[in-house]
Structure formats: structure tokens, C-alpha cells
C-alpha atoms as one frame of an Amber mdcrd trajectory, in Angstrom:
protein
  14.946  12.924   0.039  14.681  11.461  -3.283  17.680  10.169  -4.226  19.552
  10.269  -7.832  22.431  10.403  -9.714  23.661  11.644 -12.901  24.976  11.350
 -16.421  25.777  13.724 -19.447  22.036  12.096 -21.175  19.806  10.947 -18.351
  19.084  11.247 -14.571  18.570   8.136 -12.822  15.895   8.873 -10.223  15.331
   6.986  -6.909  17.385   3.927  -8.953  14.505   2.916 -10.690  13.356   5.578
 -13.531  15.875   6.818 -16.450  15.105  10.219 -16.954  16.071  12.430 -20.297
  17.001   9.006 -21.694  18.986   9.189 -25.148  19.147   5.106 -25.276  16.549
   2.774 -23.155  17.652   1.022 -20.696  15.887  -2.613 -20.154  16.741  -2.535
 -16.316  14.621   0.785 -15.256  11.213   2.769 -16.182  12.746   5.225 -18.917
  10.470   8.565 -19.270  10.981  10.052 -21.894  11.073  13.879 -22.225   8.933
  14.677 -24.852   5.204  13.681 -25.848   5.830  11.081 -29.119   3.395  12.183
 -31.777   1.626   9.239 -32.092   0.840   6.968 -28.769   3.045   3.431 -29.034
   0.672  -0.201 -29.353   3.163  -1.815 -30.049   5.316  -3.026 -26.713   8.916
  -2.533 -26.383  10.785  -4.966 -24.996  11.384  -2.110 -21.978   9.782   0.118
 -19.979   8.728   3.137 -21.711   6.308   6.306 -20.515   6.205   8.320 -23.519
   2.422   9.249 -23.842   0.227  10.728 -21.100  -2.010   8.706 -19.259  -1.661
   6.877 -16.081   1.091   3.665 -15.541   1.230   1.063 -13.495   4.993  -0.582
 -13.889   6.409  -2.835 -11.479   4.485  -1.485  -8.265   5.212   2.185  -9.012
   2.184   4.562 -10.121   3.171   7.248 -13.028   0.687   9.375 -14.080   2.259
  11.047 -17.021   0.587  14.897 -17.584   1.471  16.783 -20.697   1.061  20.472
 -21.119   0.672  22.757 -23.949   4.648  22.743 -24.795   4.525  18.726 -25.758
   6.709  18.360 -22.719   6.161  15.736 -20.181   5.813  16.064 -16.463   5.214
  12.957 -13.955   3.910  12.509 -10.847   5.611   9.213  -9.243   4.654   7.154
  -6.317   7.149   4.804  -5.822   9.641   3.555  -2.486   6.544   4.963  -0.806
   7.634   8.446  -1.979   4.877  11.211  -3.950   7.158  12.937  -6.303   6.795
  15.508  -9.245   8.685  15.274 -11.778   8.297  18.830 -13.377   8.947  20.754
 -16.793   6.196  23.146 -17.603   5.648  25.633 -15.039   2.664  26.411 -15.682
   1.059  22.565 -14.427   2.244  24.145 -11.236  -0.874  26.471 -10.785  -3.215
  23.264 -11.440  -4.526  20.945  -8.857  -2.999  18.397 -10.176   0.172  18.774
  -8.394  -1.075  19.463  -4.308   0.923  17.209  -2.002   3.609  16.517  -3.080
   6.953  15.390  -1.293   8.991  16.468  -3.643   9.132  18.367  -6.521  12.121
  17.668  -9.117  12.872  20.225 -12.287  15.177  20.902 -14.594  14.677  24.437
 -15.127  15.083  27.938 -13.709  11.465  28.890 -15.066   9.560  26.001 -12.634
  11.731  27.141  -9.870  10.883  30.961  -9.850   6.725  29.571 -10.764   7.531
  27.586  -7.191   8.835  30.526  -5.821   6.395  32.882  -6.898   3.522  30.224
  -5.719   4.981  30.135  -2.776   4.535  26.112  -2.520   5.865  24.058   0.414
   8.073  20.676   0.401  11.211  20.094  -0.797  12.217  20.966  -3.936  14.985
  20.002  -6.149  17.080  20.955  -9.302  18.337  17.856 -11.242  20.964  19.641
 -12.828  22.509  20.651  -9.287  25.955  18.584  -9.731  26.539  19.069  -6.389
  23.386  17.135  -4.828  24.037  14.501  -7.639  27.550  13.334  -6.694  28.125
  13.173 -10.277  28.252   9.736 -10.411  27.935   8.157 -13.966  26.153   4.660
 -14.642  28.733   2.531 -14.183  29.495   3.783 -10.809  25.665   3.144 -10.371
  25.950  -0.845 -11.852  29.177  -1.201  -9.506  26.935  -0.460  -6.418  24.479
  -2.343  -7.258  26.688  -5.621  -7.732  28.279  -4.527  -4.573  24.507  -4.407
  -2.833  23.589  -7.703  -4.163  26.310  -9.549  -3.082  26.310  -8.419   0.068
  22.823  -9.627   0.338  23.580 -12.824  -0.710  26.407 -13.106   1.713  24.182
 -12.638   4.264  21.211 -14.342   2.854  23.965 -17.142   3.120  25.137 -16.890
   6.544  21.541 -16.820   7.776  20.829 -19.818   5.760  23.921 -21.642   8.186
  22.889 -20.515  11.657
């Protein structure tokens, strides 16, 4: 299962990419929604997938697939995981997106195109409140600091045996 979370702007995917991002977020991959007119030379000081092409950030491979509505669709290997990331139902009947895990979407048109194709694996409807928990990003930063310092602790008590 690929695991996520939620907030009014932006899904927060597998705890590492910010998805439908209204502000970037210097701590995860954002990908943005949209194709930017113009492709970005100049480097952020974050992670940004804006422009199609294929990414290699932190140990996770994006390849970033535009179709002919300037909306963006990724395909995501990442917490060894093959994941779509999918707005334009049409990209479905390509062979760009054979096996996959997982197939995430936003709308009701990519579900019905899965449907209709009759595709296999799981697939998944980020704006399903009820998979998402509804948690909002600063539940998300309180489990994380949680995590981490239970990590330490026990990076500590290993570290005294």
C-alpha cells in the first residue's frame, strides 16, 4: 500500500513527495500539478518536478510524463515501490504505464478509463478522506519528531550495552 496523508492544498505521498503543492516545502520532492511554460535552469533551493523528463532526487526515480491537457502525471519508484501518479486518462492506454503497483488519481475520469481498461493492481483515489486519515501536516511533523527520537533512544541504549 502506498501510504499518504492529507491537507486542504497538497497530498503528502509515501512521506517523501508533496503533491498539488500551493507553497514548496524544502523537506520533500514537491510535484507540481501543472506543466510550467517554460522549463526552470535556474535551481531552487528545493526539490521541484515541474517539467517532464526523467529525475533522479535523493534515490527515488520520477519520470515526469505530460499529456496533451498540460497536466502532469508521474511514475515513482521509491521505498522500493512502482507507483503512478495519474491525471490524464488517456496516458492510461499508452505503454508507458504497464506494471505498475499502484496507481494513484485524483479524478473520477482516470478511474472509469481504469475501469473500462480493465487494468490490474491496486488502485487509489487521493481524495478518499477516509483512506487518508485526514491528517494535516503538523500531525505529519509531530510523528516524525516522535520517530526520530525514538530512534535515537534506541540508537542510545545500543550504544550502552
Amino acid at each position: 500500500m502506498v501510504k499518504f496523508t492529507f491537507d486542504e492544498n497538497w497530498y503528502l505521498i509515501e512521506n517523501k513527495f508533496l503533491y498539488s503543492f500551493t507553497q514548496p516545502n524544502k523537506k520533500y520532492i514537491n510535484l507540481d500539478i501543472n506543466m510550467w511554460e517554460d522549463m526552470t535552469y535556474i535551481q531552487p533551493d528545493y526539490d521541484l518536478v515541474n517539467y517532464p523528463g526523467e529525475y533522479d532526487i535523493n534515490w527515488k526515480k520520477i519520470i515526469c510524463l505530460v499529456w496533451k491537457d498540460n497536466r502532469l502525471n508521474y511514475l515513482i519508484f521509491a521505498n522500493w515501490k512502482k507507483f503512478w501518479i495519474i491525471q490524464s486518462p488517456e496516458i492510461l492506454e499508452s505503454n508507458e504505464v504497464e506494471d505498475m503497483e499502484y496507481r494513484l488519481y485524483t479524478n473520477d475520469s482516470v478511474e472509469r478509463k481504469i475501469d473500462q481498461l480493465e487494468l490490474e493492481w491496486e488502485k487509489i483515489k487521493l481524495e478518499d478522506k477516509t483512506l487518508l486519515g485526514e491528517k494535516n501536516l503538523e500531525e505529519v511533523k509531530k510523528e516524525e519528531t516522535t520517530d526520530q527520537k525514538v530512534a535515537e533512544n534506541d540508537d542510545s541504549k545500543q550504544g550502552t550495552q
